[in-house]
N, C-alpha and C positions, 0 to 999 in steps of 0.2 A: 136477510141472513137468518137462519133457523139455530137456535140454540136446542141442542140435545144436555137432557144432563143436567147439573148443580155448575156451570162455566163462570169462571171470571178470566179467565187469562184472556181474551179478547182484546188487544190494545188499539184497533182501527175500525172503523165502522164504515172502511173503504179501502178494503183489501186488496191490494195488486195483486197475490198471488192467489192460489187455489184454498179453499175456507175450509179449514181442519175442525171438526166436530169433536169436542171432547168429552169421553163418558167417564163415569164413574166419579172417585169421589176426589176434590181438590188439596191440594197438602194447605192447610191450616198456622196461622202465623199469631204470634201476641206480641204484648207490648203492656212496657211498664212505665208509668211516670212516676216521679217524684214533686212533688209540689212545695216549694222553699221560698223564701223570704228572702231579700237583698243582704239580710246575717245569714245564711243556710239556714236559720231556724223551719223546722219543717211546716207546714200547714194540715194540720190532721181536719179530719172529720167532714170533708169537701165531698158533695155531690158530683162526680165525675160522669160525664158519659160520651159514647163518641159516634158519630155520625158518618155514613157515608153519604157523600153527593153522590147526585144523579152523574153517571157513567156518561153522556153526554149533553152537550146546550141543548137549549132548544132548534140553533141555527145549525148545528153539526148534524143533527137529525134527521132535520127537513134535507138538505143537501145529501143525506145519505136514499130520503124516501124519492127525490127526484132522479139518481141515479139509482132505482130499482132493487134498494136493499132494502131488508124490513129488519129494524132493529129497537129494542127494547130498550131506554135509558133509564129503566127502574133500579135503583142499586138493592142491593138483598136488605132484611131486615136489620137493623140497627142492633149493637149485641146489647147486652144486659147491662143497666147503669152501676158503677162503682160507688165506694166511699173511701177516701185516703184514710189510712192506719197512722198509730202514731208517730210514723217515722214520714208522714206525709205519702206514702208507698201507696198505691194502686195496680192491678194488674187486671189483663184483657187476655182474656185466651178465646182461640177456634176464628182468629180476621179473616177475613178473605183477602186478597193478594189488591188490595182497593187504596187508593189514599183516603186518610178519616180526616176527619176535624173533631179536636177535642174541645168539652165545652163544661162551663162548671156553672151552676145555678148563680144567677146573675146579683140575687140581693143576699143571698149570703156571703158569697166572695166579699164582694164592695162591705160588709157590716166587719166582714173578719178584717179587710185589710187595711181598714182606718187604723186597727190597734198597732198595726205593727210600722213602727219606726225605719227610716231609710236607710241603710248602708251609708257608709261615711262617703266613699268613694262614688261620682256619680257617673252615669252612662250617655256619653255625647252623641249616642247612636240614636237616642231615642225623642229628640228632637222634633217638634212636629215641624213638615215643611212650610214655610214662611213665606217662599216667593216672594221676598223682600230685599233686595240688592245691594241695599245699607245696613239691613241685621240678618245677614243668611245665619242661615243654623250649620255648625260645627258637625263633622263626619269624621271617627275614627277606625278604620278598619280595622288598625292594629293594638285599640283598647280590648280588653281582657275583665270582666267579675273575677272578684274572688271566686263566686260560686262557680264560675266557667271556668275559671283552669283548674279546681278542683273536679270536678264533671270531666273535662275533658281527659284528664290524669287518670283519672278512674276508666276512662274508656268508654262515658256514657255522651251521648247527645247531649247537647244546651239549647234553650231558648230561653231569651230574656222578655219576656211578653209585660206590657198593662194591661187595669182590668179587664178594658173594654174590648181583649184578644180572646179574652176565655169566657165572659157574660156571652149567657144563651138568651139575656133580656137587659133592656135596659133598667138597673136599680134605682129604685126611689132615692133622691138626693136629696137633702136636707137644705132646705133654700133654695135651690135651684128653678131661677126662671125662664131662662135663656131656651130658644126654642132647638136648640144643639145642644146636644153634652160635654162636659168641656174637654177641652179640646185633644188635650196633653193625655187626659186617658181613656179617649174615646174618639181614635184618630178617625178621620176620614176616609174612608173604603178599606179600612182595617178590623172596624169593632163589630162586634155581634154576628161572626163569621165563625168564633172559634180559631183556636191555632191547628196550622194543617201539618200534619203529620205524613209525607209523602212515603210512598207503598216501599219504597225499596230504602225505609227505616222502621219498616217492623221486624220485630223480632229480636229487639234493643229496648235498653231503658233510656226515657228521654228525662231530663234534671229540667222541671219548669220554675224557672227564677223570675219570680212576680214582684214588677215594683209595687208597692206599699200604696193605697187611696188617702195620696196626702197633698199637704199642702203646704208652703212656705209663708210665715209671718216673720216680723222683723223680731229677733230676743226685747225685751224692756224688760226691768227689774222695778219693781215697786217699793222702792226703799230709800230713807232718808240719806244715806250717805251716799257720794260721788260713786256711778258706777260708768265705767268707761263703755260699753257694751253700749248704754242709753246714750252718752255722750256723742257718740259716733253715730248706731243709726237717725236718733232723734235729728242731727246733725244733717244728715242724708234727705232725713223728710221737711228743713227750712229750707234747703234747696231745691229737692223738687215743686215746692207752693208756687214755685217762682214760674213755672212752665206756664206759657199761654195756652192751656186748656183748649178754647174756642176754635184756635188756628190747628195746634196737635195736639192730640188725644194721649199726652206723656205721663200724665196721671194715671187717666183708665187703665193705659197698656200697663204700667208698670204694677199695680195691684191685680190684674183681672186677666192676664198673659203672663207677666214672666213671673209671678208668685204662683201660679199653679203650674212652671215647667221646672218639671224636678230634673232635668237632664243639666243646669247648672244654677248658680245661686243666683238671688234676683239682683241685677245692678244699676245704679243710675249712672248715664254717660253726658258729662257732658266737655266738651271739649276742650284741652287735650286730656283730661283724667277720667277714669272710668271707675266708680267708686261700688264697689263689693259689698253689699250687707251682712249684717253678720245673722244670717236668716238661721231659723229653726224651724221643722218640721212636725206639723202638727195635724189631727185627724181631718178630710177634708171638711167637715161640715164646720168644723172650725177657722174656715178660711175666713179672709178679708173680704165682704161685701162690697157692692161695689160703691167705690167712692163717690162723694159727693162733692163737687165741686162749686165754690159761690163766688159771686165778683159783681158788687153793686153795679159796675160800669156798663155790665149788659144786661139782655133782657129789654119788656117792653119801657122800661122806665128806668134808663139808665141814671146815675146819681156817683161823683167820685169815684174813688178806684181801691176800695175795700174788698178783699181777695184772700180765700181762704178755702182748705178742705177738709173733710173730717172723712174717717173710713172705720170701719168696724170690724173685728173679729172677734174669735170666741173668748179669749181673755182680756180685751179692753178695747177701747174707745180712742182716736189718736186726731188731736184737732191740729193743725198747722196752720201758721199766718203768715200772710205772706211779705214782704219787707218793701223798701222806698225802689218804685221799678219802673216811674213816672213822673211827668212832671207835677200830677196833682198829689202823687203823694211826698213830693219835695214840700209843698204848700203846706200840707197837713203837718211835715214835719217844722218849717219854718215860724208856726203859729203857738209858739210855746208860752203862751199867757196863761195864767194856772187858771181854774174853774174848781169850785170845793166838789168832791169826791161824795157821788152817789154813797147811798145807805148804804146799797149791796156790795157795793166796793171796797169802803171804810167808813170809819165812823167819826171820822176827824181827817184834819187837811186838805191837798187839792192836789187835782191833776194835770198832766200837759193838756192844753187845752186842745189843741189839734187831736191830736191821741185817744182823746175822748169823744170827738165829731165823728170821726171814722172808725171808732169802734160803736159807738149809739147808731153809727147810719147800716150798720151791718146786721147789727139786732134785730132793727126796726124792717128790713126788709126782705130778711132771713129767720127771723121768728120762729117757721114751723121747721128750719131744717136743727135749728138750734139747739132745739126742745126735743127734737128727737135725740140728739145725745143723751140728753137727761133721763128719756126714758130707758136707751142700752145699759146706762149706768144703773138704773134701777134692778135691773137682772144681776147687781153685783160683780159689773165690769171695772176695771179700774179707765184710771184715766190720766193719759199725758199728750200737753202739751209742747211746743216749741216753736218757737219766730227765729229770722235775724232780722237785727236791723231796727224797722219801724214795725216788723212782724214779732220781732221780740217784746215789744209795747205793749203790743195791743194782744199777743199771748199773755202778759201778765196781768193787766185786766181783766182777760178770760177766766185766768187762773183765780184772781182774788172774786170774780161774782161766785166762783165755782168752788168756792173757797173746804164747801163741806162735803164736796166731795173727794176730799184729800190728794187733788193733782197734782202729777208730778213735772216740773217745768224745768225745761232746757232752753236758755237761749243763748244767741250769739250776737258779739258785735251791738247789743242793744244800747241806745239812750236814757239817761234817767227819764224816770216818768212821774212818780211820786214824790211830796214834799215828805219831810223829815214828819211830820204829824201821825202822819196816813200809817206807817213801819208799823204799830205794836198791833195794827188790824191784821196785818198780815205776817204775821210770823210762823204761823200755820201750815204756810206754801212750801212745798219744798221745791227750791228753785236754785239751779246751778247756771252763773252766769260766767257766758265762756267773753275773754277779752283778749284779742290779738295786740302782743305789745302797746304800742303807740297809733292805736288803730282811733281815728277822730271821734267817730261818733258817739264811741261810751263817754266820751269828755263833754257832752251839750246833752241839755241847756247847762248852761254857766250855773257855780255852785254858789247862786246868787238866792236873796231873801226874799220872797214873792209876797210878804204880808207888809209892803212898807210901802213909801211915797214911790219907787220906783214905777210900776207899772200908775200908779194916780198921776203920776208926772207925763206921763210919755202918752198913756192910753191908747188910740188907733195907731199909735205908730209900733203896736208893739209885732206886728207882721215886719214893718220894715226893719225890724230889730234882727227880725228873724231870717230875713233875709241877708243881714251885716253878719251873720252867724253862721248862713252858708258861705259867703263869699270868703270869711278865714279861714274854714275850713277845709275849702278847696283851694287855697294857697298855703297850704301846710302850717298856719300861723300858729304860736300855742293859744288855748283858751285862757288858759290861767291870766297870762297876760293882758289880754283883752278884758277879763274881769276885772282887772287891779286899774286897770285904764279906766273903765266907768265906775268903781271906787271914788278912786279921785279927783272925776271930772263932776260927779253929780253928787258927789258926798253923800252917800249912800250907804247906813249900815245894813253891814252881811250878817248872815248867818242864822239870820231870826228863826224863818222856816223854808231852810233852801230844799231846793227838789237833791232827790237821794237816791241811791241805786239802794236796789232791792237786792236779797239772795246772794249763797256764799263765791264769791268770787272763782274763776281758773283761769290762767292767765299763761298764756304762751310769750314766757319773753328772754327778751335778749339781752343776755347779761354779758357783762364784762371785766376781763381782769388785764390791770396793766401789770408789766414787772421792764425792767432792764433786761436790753440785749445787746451784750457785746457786738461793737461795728467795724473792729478791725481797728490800724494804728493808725496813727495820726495824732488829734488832740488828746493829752493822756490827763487822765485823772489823779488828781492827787489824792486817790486812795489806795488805787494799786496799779496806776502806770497802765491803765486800759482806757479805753471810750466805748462809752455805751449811750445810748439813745431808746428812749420810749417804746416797750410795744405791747400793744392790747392784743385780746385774742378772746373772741365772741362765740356765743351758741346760742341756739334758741333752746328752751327747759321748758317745760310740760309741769307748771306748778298749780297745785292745789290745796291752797292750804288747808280745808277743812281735813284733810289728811290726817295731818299732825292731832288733831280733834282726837279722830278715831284712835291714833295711837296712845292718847294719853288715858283712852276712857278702856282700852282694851287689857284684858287678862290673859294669861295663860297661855295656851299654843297660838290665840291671834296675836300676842302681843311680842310672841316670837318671830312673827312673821315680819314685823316690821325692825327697819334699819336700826331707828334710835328714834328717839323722841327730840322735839324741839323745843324751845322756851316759849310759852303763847307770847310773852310782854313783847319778846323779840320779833315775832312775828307779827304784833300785830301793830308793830312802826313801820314795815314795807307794807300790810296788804291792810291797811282801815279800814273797818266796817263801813259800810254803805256809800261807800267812796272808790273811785281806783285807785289801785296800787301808785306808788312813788317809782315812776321811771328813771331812766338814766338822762336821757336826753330832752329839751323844751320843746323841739316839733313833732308835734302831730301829723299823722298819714293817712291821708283818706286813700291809698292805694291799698291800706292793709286791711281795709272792711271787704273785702270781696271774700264770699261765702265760698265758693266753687275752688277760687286759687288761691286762699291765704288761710281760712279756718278748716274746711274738709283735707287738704293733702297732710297738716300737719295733725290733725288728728285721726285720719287713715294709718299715717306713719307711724304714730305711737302703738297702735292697735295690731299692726302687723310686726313692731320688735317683741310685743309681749307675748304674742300667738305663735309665732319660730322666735325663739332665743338664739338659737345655733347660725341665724340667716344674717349674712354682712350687708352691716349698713349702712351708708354714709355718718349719717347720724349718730351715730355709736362712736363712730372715728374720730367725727369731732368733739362729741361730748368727751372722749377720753384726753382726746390732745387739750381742751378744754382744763381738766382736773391737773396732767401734770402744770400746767401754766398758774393754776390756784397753787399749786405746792411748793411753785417755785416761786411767786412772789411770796409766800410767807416764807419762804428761807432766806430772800432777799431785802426783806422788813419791809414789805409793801405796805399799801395802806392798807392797815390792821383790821379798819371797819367794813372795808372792800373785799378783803380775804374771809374770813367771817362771814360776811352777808352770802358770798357765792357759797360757800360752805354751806350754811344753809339753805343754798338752792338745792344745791345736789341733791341734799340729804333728801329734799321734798323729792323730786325727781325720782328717785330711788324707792320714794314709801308707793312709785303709781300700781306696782303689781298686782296691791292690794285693793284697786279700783277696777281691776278683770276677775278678784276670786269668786264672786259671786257666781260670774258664766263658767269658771274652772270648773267647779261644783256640781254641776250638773253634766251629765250624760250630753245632753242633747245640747248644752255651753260648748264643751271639747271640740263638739261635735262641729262646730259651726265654725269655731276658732281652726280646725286642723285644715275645713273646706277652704275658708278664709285663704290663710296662708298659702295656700295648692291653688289658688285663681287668680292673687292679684300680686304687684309686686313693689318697690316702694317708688311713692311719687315726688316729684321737685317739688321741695320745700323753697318759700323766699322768706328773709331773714326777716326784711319788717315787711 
C-alpha cells in the first residue's frame, strides 16, 4: 500500500475495498489528563509523556507482505513530554487520530506515591488474579471511587491505574529482592506498558486516579497502658505462630501477599471465623520484610518443638511464639519443677523448668536469627511481643532477657512461669495478660511453694506430678482443690515462693446476677401472696482493670472521658495482683483456652462495637438485659455484695472506649477502624 501525504486514518492493512490515498493535511486531536490521589489530592509536577505504538504487530505485517501489500508500521513521532501543573492538569495538543499510551517517569512516581496515604474506601477491582479456587479474588463492577463519580459527573474519563500502569521503568525499591516486582503494583502483563488511551477518547480530559506505593502493617501502639488496637492484632499474630509453616506457607502469604494487596485489609482465616486486622497503611519501603520463621523440630538437627516468628517493618520488630500444639510441647509444659532464673532474666527466684528448656533450646539453635532482632532494634525500632498458652511463657522470657529494650507484651491464656522472687526484676515489662474466664491453664502450676521439702520429697517424680496436673485439668477439676489436697496429705507449707503471674491482668468473664421472678400461683408467699423462684442472668464483660488506674491518674478533658472512677481497695479484692482474679464458679475449662474460638471472637467483637456504635449487636442486647437485672435485684435487696461487685463490672466495661482513643487519634487509627467495620461483622461468642 503506498501512503501519499501526512495519512493516519488507515484502519486495515488489508483492505477489501479499493485504497483511497489521502492528501493534505489531517484534522488534529488533544487530550488532557489529570493526575489525582485515591483523596482527589492532585499530583503536580509529573513528568508526563505519551507514546504511540507501532500501527501494526510484527505478524500483521508479514501477513499483509505475503498478500502483496507494502505497509509501513512506523507510528509518527511521539509529541512533546508534559509536566502536570498544580491542579495535577496536563495537556496534549496536534494527536494524530492514533491510540497512545501514557507513561509518567518510573522513579519519580513510585518516590511521590509512597507520600501519599490510601483513600478510606478500597477498590476490589484491582485485585491481582490468584488463580487460587479457595482464595479467588473479589470483582465489583458495580463499585464506584469517590474520584470516579466525581470524574464521571463532571463528564471526564476515569481510570484507576497502580504504579506500575504509568512507570516508563522499573523504580528502584528499597529492599526489594525478589526477582519480580511485587506483585499487587506491578501486575503481570499490565506494568511498564503505560495506560492506553484508545483514539476514539481523544479530545477529552481523562481523571487518572493512582493508588498510592503502599503498604499494610498491622497498627501497634507503644504504650504502657492497655491499648485495644495491640490487644487484638497482637492477638491475631498468637494465632497465626500456630500455622505449620513447613506444610503451608500461612505466615509468608500472609505478610508478603495480602499485606501488600491494598484492594482489601489483610486477614487471617481460620475456620469458621475470619479475623480482619485493624491494618494501616504505610510508605512501601516501610513494609514488612519477609518473615522469619523458626521451629527447633526441623531442619538438619531436629531437637523438641520450639516455634516461633519474627518479621520486621519500618516502625518495629514483632516476635511471636508459639503455644502447646503437640505432644512434646504437653511434656515441656507438664515438667514444672522450678530452676533459679538466669542473670539475664532476673536477679532472684526461679523458673518453670520446662519453659526454660524450650526457651534455652530455641536460643541455642536460633542464635543468629535472634540477634538480628537486636540489631533492627538498634535502628531505633520498637518491639512487641505476644504468645498463647505456652507461647505466652516463653514470650515473657523473651520479653524479660529483652527487658532494655522496653517491650511491649501481649499474651493470652498463659500459665504462671515465674516465682514471687523473680517480679521486682521485671517490672519494667509492660505486659498485658489477657484471661478467658475459667480458662484452666492460667490456673497451673499450683500456687504452691517451690523453695520447701516439696520438690526434696518427691524429686523425679516431679514430671509425674505434672502429668497428675494435666490429667485435672482435662477433667475440668478445680486446681485450688488439688492444692489444698497436697496441703494436707504432705503437710506442706505454702506460699513461701509460689510461681506468680506476671502483668496487669484482662479478663473476659462471666458475671452474674440472681434476683427473684415471679412463677405464677400456686404456693404463695407470705409476703405478698406471690411465688417466686431463683433467676440468674449472665454476660460475658470485657474487664480491665488497670483502667480504673488510668482514671484515677488522669485530669481534665481525659478524665472527662471516662464514666467514674472506682475504689482500688475494691478492686483489688476481685482482680489480686499476680494472681487471677476470684471467679464465680470451682471448675476450670480447658475448652476455654482455645485462641481462634474463645479469645480472638470475643475480642474481634469488642473491637468492632467501639468502631460502629450505631451497628446492632448481640452483645449489647444482653449486656443491657444484663444492667436492668442488676437493677432489679438492688430494688429487690439482693445480695448487696453481688449487686455492687457487677456494678463495678459495668462501670469497668464502660471505661473500654478509652482503650481505642489512642487509634481514634490518628488519621490513619479512623482510618482502619471505619475499614474494619465495612469488612467484617460480629462473630459467635461462647460464654465460657
Amino acid at each position: 500500500m503506498e501512503i501519499i501525504g501526512d495519512n493516519t486514518t488507515v484502519t486495515s492493512i488489508m483492505p477489501k475495498v479499493k485504497v483511497v490515498f489521502c492528501r493534505g493535511e489531517q484534522h488534529k486531536y488533544w487530550l488532557e489528563f489529570q493526575f489525582v490521589d485515591e483523596n482527589n489530592k492532585p499530583v503536580s509536577g509529573l513528568n508526563v509523556r505519551l507514546e504511540y505504538p507501532p500501527l501494526a504487530s510484527a505478524k500483521e505485517v508479514a501477513i499483509a507482505q505475503s498478500r502483496g501489500y507494502h505497509y509501513n508500521p512506523t507510528p509518527p513521532p511521539n509529541p512533546p513530554a508534559g509536566v502536570t501543573d498544580a491542579q495535577g492538569l496536563v495537556r496534549f495538543d496536534d494527536l494524530y487520530w492514533i491510540t497512545v499510551d501514557v507513561k509518567v517517569d518510573g522513579q519519580q512516581l513510585a518516590d511521590e506515591m509512597e507520600l501519599r496515604p490510601l483513600g478510606v474506601r478500597r477498590n476490589p477491582n484491582t485485585q491481582p488474579i490468584s488463580n487460587n479456587i479457595f482464595k479467588p479474588e473479589t470483582r465489583d463492577p458495580a463499585w464506584r471511587s469517590d474520584v470516579q463519580e466525581k470524574a464521571e459527573t463532571a463528564g471526564h474519563i476515569h481510570h484507576y491505574v497502580t504504579i506500575g500502569e504509568l512507570c516508563d521503568r522499573l523504580p528502584d525499591i528499597k529492599g526489594w529482592t525478589d526477582s519480580e516486582p511485587p506483585k499487587f503494583h506491578f501486575q503481570p502483563g499490565k506494568s511498564l506498558k503505560g495506560t492506553e488511551i484508545a483514539r476514539e477518547a481523544l479530545g477529552k480530559r481523562h481523571v487518572i486516579e493512582i493508588c498510592p506505593f503502599r503498604a499494610w502493617v498491622m497498627g501497634l501502639h507503644n504504650t504502657h497502658d492497655y491499648d485495644l488496637m495491640n490487644g487484638y492484632n497482637l492477638g491475631i499474630m498468637a494465632d497465626l505462630v500456630y500455622s505449620a509453616e513447613a506444610e503451608n506457607s500461612t505466615i509468608d502469604y500472609f505478610f508478603r501477599q495480602q499485606c501488600q494487596d491494598l484492594s482489601c485489609i489483610p486477614r487471617f482465616s481460620e475456620f469458621p471465623s475470619y479475623f480482619h486486622t485493624l491494618a494501616v497503611d504505610v510508605p512501601f519501603s516501610d513494609r514488612y520484610l519477609p518473615p522469619v520463621y523458626l521451629n527447633t523440630g526441623q531442619g538438619d538437627n531436629p531437637e523438641g518443638d520450639t516455634r516461633l516468628f519474627t518479621v520486621e517493618c519500618g516502625g518495629y520488630v514483632l516476635v511471636a511464639w508459639c503455644g502447646t500444639d503437640s505432644l512434646l510441647n504437653a511434656l515441656t509444659d507438664a515438667s514444672f519443677g522450678p530452676k533459679s532464673c538466669l542473670p539475664e532474666l532476673a536477679g532472684a527466684g526461679n523458673v518453670h523448668g520446662g519453659f526454660l528448656e524450650a526457651y534455652e533450646l530455641a536460643k541455642r539453635k536460633f542464635g543468629d536469627e535472634l540477634d538480628a532482632v537486636k540489631i533492627a532494634l538498634d535502628k531505633r525500632k520498637e518491639l512487641f511481643i505476644c504468645g498463647h498458652s505456652l507461647g505466652g511463657s516463653l514470650a515473657l522470657l523473651y520479653a524479660a532477657e529483652m527487658k532494655a529494650n522496653q517491650p511491649v507484651l501481649y499474651t493470652y491464656g498463659m500459665p504462671r512461669t515465674f516465682t514471687r522472687a523473680a517480679m521486682p526484676y521485671l517490672d519494667s515489662i509492660t505486659h498485658y495478660r489477657h484471661v478467658n474466664d475459667n480458662d484452666t491453664v492460667p490456673q497451673v502450676p499450683i500456687d504452691i511453694d517451690v523453695d520447701n521439702l516439696f520438690y526434696q520429697k518427691l524429686g523425679p517424680l516431679g514430671s509425674r506430678l505434672g502429668f497428675n496436673w494435666l490429667a485435672v485439668s482435662v477433667a475440668g477439676l478445680p486446681v485450688s482443690l488439688w492444692q489444698k489436697d497436697m496441703e494436707l496429705q504432705l503437710g506442706i507449707e505454702l506460699k513461701k515462693d509460689p510461681y506468680w503471674h506476671h502483668g496487669n491482668t484482662v479478663i473476659f468473664f462471666q458475671a452474674q446476677q440472681g434476683s427473684m421472678k415471679l412463677t405464677g400461683p400456686g404456693q404463695k408467699s407470705l409476703v405478698d401472696g406471690q411465688m417466686y423462684t431463683p433467676h440468674y442472668a449472665h454476660v460475658k464483660l470485657f474487664l480491665v482493670p488497670a483502667l480504673n488506674d488510668e482514671c484515677l491518674k488522669s485530669t481534665g478533658e481525659h478524665q472527662a472521658a471516662f464514666i467514674q472512677c472506682l475504689n482500688p481497695a475494691s478492686l483489688e479484692k476481685v482482680f489480686p495482683k499476680n494472681t487471677n482474679p476470684a471467679l464465680d464458679g470451682l471448675v476450670s475449662n480447658p475448652l476455654s483456652h482455645s485462641m481462634a474460638h474463645r479469645y480472638l471472637p470475643y475480642i474481634h467483637n469488642q473491637v468492632l462495637e467501639l468502631a460502629d456504635p450505631e451497628l446492632p449487636m448481640s452483645r449489647k442486647e444482653m449486656r443491657e438485659r444484663f444492667k436492668e437485672e442488676v437493677d432489679k435485684g438492688a430494688s429487690q435487696n439482693a445480695n448487696e455484695d453481688e449487686v455492687k461487685r457487677n456494678r463495678e463490672f459495668l462501670a469497668l466495661q464502660d471505661m473500654l472506649p478509652i482503650a481505642l482513643q489512642r487509634t481514634q487519634s490518628e488519621e490513619t487509627g479512623k482510618n482502619s477502624l471505619i475499614r474494619f467495620a465495612a469488612a467484617t461483622e460480629e462473630d459467635v461468642e461462647f460464654s465460657r
